[in-house]
Structures are given as C-alpha cells and as structure tokens.
Backbone atoms as SQL, in Angstrom:
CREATE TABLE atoms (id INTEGER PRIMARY KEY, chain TEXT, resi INTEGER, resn TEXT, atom TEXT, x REAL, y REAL, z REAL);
INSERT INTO atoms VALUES
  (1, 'A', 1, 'UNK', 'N', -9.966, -12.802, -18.660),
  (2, 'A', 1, 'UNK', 'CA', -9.178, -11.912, -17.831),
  (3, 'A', 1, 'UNK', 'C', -7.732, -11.949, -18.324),
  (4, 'A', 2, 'UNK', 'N', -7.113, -10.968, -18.593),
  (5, 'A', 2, 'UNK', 'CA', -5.681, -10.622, -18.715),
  (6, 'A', 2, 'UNK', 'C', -4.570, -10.472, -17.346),
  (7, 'A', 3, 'UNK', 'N', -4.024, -11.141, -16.961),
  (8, 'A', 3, 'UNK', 'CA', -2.818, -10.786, -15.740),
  (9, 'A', 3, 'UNK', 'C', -2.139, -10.382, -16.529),
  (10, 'A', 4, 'UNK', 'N', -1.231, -9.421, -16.261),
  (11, 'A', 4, 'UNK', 'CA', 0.274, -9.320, -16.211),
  (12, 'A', 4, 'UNK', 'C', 0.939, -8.541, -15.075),
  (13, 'A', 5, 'UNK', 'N', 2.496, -9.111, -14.948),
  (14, 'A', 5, 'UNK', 'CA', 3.471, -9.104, -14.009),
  (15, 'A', 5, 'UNK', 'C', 4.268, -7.999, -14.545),
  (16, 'A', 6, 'UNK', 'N', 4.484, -6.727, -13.681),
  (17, 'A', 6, 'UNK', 'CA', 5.461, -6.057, -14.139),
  (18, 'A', 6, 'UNK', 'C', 6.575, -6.183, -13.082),
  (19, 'A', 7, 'UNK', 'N', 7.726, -6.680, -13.440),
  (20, 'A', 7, 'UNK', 'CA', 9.167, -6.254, -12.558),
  (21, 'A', 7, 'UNK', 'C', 9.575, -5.073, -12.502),
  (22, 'A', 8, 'UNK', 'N', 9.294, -4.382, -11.396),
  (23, 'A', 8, 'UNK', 'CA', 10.518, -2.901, -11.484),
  (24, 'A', 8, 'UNK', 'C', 11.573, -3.214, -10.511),
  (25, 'A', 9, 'UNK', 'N', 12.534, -2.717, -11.105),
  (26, 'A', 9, 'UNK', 'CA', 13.955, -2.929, -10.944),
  (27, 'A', 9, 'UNK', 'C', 14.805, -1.412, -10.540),
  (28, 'A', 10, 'UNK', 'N', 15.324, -1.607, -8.996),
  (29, 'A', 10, 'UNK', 'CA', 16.124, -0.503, -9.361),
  (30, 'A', 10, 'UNK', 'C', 17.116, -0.375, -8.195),
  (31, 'A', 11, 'UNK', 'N', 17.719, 0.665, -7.502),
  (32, 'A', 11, 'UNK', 'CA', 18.913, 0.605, -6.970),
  (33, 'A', 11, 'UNK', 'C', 18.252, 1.545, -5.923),
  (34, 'A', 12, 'UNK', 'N', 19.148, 1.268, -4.513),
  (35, 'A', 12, 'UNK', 'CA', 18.985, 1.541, -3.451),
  (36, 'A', 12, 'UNK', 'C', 17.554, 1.787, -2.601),
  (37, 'A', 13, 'UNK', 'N', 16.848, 0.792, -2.863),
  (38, 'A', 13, 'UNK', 'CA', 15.206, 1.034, -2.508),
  (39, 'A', 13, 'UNK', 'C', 14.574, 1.592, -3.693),
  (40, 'A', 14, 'UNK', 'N', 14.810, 2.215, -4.713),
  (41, 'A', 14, 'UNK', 'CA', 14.470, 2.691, -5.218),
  (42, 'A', 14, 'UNK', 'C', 12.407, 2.122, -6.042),
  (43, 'A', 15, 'UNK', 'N', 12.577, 1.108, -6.564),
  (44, 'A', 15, 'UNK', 'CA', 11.752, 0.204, -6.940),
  (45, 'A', 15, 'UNK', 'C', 10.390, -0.001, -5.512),
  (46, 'A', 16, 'UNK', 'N', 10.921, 0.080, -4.356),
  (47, 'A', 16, 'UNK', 'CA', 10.007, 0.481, -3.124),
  (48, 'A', 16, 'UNK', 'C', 9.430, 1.340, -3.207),
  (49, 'A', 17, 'UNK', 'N', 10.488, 2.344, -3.192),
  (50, 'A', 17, 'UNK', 'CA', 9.848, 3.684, -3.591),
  (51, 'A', 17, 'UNK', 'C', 9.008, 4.403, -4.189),
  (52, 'A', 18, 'UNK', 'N', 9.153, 3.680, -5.426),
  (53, 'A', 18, 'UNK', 'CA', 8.599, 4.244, -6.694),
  (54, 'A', 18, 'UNK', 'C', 7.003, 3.470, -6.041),
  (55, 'A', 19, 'UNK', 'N', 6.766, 2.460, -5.393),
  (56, 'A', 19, 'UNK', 'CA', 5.725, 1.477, -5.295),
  (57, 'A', 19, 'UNK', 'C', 4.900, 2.233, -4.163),
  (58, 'A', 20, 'UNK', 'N', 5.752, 2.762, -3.296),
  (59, 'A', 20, 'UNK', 'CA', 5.062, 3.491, -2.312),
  (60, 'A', 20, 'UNK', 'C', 4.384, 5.027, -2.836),
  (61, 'A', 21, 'UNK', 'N', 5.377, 5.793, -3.521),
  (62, 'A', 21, 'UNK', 'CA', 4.760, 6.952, -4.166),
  (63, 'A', 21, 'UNK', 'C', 3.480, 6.985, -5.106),
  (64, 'A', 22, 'UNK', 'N', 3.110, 5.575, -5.265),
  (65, 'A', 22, 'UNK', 'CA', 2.175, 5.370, -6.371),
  (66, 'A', 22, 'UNK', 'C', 0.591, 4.752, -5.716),
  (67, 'A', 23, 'UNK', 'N', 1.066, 4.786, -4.134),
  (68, 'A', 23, 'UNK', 'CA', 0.042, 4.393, -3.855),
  (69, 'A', 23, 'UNK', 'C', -0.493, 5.765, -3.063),
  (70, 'A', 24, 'UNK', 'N', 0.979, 6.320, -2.418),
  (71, 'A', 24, 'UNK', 'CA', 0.401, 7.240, -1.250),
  (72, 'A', 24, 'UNK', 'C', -0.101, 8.563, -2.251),
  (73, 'A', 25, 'UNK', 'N', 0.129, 8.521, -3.381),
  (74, 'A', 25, 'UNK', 'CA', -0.350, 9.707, -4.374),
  (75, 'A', 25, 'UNK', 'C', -1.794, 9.171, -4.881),
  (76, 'A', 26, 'UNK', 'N', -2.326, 8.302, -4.954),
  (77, 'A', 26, 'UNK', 'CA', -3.368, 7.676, -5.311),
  (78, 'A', 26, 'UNK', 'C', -3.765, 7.311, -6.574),
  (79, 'A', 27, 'UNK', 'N', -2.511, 7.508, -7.100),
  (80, 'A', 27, 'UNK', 'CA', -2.866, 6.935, -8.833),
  (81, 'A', 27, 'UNK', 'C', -2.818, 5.236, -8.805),
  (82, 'A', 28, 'UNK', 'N', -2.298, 4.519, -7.643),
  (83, 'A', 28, 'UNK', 'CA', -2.635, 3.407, -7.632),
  (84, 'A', 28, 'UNK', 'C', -4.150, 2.729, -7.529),
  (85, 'A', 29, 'UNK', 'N', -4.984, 3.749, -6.432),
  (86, 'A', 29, 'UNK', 'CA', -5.913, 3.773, -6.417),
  (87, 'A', 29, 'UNK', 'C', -7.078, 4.101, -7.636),
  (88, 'A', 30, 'UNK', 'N', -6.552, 5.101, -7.983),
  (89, 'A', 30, 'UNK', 'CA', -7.545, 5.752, -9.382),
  (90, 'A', 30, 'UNK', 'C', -7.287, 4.275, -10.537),
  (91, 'A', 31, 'UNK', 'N', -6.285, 3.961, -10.413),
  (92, 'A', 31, 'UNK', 'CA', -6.077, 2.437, -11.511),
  (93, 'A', 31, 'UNK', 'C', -7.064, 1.435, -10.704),
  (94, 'A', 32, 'UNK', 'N', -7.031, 1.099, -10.103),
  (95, 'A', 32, 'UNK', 'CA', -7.874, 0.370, -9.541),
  (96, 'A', 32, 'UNK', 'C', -9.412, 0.622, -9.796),
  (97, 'A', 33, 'UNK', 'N', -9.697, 1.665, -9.656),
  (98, 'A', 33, 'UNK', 'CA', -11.486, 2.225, -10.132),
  (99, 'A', 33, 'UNK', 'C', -11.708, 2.594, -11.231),
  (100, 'A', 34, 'UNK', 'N', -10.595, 2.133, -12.393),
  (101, 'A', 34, 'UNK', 'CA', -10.667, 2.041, -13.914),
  (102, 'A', 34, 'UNK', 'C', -11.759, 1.351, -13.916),
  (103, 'A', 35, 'UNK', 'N', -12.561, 1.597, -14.739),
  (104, 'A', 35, 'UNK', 'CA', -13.522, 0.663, -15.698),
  (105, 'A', 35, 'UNK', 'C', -12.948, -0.882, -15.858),
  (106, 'A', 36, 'UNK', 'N', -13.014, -1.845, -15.594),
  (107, 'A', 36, 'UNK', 'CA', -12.420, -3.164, -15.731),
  (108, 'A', 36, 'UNK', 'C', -11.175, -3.354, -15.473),
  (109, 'A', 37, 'UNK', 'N', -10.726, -3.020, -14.752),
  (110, 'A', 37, 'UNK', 'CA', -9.822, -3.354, -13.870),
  (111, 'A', 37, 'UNK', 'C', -10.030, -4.279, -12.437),
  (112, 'A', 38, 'UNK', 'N', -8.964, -5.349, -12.333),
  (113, 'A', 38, 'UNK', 'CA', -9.481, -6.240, -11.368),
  (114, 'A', 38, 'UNK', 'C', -9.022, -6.660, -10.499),
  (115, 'A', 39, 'UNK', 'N', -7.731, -5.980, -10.530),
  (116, 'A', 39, 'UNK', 'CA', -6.512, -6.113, -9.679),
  (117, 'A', 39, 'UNK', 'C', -5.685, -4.955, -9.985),
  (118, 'A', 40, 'UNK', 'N', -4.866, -4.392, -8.764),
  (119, 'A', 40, 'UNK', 'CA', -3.308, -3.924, -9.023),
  (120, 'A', 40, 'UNK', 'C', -3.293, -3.661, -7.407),
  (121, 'A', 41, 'UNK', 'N', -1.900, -4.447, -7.707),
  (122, 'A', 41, 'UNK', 'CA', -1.050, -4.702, -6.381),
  (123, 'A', 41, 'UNK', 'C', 0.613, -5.234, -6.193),
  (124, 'A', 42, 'UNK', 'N', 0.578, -4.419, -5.392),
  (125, 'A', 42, 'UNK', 'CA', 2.476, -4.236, -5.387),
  (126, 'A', 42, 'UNK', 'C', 3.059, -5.553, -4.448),
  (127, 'A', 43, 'UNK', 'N', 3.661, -6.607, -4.748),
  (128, 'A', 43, 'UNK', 'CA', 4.533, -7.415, -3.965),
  (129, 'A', 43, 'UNK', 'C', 6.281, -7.084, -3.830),
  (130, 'A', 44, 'UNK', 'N', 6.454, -7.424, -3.394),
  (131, 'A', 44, 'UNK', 'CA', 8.304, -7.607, -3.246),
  (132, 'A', 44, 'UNK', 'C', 8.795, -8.881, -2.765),
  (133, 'A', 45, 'UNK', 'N', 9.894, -9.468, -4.263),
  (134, 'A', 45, 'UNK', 'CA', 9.957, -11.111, -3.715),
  (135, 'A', 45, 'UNK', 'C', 11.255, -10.829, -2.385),
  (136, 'A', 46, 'UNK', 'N', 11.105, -12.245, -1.564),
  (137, 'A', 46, 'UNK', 'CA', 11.700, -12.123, -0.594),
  (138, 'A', 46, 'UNK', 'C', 13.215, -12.684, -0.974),
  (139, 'A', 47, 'UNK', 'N', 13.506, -12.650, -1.407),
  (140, 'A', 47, 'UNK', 'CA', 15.382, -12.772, -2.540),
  (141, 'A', 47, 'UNK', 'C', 15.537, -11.740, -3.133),
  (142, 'A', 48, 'UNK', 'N', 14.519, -10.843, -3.505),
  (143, 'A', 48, 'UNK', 'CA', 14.993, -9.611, -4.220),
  (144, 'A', 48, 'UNK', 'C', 14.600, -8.222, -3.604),
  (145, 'A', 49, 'UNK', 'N', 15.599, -7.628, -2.773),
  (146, 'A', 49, 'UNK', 'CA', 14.983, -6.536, -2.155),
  (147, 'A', 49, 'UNK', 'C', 14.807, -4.915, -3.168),
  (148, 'A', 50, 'UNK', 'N', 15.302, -5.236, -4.178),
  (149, 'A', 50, 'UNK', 'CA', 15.761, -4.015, -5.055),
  (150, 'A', 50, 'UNK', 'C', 14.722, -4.017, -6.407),
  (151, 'A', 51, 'UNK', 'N', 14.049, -5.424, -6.042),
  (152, 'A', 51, 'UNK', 'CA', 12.887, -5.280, -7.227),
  (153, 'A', 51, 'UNK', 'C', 11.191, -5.554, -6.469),
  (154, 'A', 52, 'UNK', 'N', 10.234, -4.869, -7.277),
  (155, 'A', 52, 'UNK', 'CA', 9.038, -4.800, -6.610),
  (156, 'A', 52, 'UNK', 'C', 8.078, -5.381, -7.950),
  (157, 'A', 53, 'UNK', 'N', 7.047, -6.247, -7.465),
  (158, 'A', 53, 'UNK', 'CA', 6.389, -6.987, -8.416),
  (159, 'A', 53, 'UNK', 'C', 4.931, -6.475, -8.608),
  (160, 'A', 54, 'UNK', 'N', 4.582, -5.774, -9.943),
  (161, 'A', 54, 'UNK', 'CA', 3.243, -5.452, -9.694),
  (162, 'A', 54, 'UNK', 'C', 2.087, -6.557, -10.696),
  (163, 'A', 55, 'UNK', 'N', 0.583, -7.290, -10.319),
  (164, 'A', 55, 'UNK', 'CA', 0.247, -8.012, -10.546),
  (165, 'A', 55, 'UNK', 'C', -1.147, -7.036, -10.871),
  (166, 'A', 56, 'UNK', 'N', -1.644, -6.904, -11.838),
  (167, 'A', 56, 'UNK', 'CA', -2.520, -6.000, -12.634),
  (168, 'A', 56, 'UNK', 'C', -3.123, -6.760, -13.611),
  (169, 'A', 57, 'UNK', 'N', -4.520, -6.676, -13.513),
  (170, 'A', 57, 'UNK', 'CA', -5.267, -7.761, -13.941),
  (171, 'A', 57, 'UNK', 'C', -6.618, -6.981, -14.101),
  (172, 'A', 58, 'UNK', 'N', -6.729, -7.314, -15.230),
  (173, 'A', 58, 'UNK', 'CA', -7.905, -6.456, -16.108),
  (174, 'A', 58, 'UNK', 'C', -9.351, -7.369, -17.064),
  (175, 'A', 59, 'UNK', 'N', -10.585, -6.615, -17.299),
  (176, 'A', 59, 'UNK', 'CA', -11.073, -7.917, -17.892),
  (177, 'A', 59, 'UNK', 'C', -11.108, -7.943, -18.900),
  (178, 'A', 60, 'UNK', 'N', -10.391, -7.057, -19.315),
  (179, 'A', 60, 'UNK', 'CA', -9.702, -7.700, -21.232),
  (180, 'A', 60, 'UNK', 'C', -9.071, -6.565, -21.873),
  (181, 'A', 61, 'UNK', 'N', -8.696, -6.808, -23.385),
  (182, 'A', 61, 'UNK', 'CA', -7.723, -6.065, -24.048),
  (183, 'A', 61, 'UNK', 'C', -8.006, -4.822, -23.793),
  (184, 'A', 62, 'UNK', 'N', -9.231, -4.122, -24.171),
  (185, 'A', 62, 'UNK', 'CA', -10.162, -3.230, -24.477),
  (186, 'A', 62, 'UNK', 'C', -10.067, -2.228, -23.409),
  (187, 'A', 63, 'UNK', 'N', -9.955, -2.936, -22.061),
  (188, 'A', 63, 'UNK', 'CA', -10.025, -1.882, -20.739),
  (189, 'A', 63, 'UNK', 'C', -8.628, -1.660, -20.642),
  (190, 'A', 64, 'UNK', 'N', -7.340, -2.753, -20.839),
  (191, 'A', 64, 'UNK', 'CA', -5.900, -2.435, -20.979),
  (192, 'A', 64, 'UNK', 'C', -5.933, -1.238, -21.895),
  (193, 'A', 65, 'UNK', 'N', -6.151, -1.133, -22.623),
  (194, 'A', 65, 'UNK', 'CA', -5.883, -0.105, -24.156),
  (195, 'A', 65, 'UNK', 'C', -6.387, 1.424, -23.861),
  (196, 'A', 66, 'UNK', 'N', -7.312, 1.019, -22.975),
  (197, 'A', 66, 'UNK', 'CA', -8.169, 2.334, -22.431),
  (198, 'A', 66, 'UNK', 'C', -7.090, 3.152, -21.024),
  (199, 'A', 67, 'UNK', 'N', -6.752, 2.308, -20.048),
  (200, 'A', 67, 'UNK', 'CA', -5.774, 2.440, -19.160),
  (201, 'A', 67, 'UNK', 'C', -4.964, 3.190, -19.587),
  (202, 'A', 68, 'UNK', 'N', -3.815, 2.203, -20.791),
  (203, 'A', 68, 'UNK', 'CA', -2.519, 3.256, -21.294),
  (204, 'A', 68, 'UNK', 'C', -3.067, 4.100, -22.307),
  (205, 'A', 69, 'UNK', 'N', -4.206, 4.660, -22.521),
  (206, 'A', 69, 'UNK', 'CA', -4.386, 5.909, -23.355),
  (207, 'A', 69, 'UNK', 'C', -4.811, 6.710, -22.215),
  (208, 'A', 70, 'UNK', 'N', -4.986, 6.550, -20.821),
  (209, 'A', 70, 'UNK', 'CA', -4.986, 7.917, -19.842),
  (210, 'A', 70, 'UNK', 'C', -4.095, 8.622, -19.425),
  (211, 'A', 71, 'UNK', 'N', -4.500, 9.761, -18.617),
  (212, 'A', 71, 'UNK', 'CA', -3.577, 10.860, -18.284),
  (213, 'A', 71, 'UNK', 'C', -2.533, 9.827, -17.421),
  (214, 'A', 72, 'UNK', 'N', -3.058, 8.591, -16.561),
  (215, 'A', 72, 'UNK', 'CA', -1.864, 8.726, -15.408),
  (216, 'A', 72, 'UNK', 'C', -1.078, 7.593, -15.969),
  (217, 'A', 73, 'UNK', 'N', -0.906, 7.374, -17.279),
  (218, 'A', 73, 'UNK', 'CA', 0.120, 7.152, -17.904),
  (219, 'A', 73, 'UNK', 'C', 1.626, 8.003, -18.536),
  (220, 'A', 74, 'UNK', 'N', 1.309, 8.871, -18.069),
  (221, 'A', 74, 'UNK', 'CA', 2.358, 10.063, -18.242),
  (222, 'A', 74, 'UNK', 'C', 2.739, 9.857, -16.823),
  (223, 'A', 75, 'UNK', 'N', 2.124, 10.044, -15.945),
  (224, 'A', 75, 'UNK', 'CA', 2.463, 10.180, -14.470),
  (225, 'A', 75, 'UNK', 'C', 3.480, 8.745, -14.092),
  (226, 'A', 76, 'UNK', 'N', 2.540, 7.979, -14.222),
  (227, 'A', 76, 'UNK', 'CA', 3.305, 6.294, -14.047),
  (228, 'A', 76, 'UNK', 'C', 4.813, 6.787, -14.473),
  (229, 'A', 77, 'UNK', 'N', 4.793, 6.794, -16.088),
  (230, 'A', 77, 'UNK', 'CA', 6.070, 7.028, -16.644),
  (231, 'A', 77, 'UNK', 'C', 7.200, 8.035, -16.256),
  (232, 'A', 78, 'UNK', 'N', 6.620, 9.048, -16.089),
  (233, 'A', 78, 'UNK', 'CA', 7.377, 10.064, -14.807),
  (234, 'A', 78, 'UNK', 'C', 7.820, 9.466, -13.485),
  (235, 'A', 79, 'UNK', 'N', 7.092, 8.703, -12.954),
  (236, 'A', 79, 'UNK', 'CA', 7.550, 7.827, -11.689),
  (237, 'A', 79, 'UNK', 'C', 8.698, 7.165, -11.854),
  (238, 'A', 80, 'UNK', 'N', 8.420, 6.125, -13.425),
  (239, 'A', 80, 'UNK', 'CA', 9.686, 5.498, -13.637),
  (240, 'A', 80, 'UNK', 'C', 10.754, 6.051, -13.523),
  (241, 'A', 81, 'UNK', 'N', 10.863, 7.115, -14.840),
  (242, 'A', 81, 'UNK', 'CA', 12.099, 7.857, -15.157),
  (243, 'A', 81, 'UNK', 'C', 12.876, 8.368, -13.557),
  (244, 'A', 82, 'UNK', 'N', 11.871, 9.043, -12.903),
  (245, 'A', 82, 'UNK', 'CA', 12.182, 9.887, -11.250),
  (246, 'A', 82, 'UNK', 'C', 12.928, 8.733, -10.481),
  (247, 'A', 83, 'UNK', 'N', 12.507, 7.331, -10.215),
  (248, 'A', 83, 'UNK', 'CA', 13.370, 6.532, -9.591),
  (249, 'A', 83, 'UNK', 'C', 14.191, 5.556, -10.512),
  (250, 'A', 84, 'UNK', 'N', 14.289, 5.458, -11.341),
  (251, 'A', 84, 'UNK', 'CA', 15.399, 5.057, -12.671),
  (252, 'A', 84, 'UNK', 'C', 15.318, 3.369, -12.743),
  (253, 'A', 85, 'UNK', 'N', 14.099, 3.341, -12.716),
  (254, 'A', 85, 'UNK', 'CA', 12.851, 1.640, -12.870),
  (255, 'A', 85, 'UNK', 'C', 13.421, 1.272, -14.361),
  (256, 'A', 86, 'UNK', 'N', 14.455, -0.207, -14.177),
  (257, 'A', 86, 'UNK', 'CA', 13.976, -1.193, -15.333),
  (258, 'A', 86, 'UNK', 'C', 12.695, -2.477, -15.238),
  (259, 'A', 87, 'UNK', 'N', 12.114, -2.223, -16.165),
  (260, 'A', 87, 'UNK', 'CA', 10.897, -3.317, -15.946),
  (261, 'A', 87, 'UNK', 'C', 11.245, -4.847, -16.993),
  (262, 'A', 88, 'UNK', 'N', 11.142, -5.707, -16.295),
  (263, 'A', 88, 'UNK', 'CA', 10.800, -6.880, -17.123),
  (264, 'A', 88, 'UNK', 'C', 8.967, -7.377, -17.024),
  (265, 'A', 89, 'UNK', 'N', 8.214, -7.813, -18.537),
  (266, 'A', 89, 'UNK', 'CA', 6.689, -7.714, -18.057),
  (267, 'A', 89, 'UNK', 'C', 6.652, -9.482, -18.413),
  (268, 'A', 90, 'UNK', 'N', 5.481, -9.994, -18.043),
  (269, 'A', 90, 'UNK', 'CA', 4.844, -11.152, -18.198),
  (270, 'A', 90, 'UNK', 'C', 3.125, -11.202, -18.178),
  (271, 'A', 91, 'UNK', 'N', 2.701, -11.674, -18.969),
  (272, 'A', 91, 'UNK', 'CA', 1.191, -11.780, -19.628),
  (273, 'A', 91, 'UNK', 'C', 0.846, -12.869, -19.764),
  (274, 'A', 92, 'UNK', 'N', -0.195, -12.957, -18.919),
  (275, 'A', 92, 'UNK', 'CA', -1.214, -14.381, -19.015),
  (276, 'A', 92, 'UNK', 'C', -2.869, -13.921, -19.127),
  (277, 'A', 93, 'UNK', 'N', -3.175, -15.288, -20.319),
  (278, 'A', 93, 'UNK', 'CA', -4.486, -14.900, -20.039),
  (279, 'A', 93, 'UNK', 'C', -5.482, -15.658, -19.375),
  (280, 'A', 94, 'UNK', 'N', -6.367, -15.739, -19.039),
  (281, 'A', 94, 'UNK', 'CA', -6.718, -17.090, -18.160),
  (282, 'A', 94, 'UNK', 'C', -8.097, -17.389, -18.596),
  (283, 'A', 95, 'UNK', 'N', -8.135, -18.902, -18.671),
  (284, 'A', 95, 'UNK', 'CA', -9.000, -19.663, -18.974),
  (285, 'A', 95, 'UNK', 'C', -9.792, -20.476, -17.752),
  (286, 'A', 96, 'UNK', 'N', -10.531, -20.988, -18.558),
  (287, 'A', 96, 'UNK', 'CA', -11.298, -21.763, -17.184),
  (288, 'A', 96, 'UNK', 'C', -10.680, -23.051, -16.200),
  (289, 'A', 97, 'UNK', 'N', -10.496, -23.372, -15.252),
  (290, 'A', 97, 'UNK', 'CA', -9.552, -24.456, -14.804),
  (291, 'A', 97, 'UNK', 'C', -9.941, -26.395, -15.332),
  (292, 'A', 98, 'UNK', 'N', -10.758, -25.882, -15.930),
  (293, 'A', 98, 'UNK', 'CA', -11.059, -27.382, -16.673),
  (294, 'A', 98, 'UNK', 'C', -10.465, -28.866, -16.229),
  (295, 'A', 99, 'UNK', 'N', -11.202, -28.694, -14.649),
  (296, 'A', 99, 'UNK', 'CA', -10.925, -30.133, -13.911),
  (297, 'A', 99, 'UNK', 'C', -9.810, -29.694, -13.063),
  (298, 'A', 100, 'UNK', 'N', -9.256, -28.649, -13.075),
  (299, 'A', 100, 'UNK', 'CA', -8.033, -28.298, -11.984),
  (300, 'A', 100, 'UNK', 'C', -8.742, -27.509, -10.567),
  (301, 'A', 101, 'UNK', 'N', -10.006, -27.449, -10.761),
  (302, 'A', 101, 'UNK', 'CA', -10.163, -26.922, -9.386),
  (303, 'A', 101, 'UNK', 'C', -10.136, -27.538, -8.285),
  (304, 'A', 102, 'UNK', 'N', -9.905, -28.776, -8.127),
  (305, 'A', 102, 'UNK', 'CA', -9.880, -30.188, -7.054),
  (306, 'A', 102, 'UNK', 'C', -8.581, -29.809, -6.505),
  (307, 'A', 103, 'UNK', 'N', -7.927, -29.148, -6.788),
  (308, 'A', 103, 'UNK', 'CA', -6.565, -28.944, -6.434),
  (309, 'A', 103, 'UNK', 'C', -5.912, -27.634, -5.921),
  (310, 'A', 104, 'UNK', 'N', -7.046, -26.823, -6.124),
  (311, 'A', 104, 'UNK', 'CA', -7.088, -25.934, -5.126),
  (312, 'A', 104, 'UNK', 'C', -7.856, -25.969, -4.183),
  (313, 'A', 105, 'UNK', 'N', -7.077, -25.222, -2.847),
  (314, 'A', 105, 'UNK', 'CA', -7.937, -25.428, -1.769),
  (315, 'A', 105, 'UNK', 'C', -8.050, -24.107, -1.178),
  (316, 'A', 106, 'UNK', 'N', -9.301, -23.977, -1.275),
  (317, 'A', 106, 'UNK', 'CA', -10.068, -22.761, -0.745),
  (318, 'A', 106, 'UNK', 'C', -9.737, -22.220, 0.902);
C-alpha cells in the first residue's frame, strides 16, 4: 500500500474550501471508487486553520499512475488554481508491522 499526505495551504479558509468543494461536487467520491484506491480523506490540523490535510492511500504505483492520468485530474488542478492551494506532499509505503502489532491497541 502507498499513503501519501498532501498539505494544501492557503489564505482565508481557502484550503477548507477547496476540501469542501471536492467533496460536495463528488470528485472526492468518484476518487474513492477508483480501482485501488483505499483511502481519501480530508483532515485539518488543530494549529493550522489555513491548511487542510489530505491522506490518500492506494494499493500501489500502478492504480496511483492510473488516477493522475484521469479526467478529474484537470478538475482537482482547477480546484487548486480557483482557491490559490500551495501543497507540501509526503509518501509512505507500508510494510508489514513485524512484531509491532502488540502495541497497537485495537
């Protein structure tokens, strides 16, 4: 499985915004019923009201690659530009917890 973290960043709610338009239009949704897709979901940390955290998690390169070659990758990107989103990203890939599961608690 692939996570990654996108930061959008922006000014006067804006980064909300952009998070809310993406769901109430349903391209958040249509990402979600991608072919291997396994997550996407919008947080907002509680120190940062002007940035919104999206956590998108896929089950590998192959279905990522497929994602940004669709139409609502134009759209996404139109979203950005429309509320004036800087993103910082972060990528993990995840492995098996190899003896760390004792330490989570269900």
């Amino acid at each position: 499985m692939i996570t990654v973290h996108l930061y959008y960043t922006g000014k006067d709610g804006n980064a909300r915004n952009f998070a809310q338009e993406m769901e109430d239009t349903g391209i958040a949704e249509a990402i979600r019923n991608e072919p291997g897709n396994l997550g996407y979901r919008y947080f907002q940390p509680l120190d940062d009201p002007e940035t919104v955290l999206l956590i998108d998690s896929w089950k590998d390169q192959e279905a990522i690659d497929i994602h940004h070659a669709s139409k609502m990758m134009k759209q996404i990107a139109e979203l950005r530009e429309k509320y004036d989103l800087h993103m910082r990203a972060e990528r993990f890939v995840s492995e098996e917890m190899g003896g760390n599961e004792k330490f989570i608690r269900k």
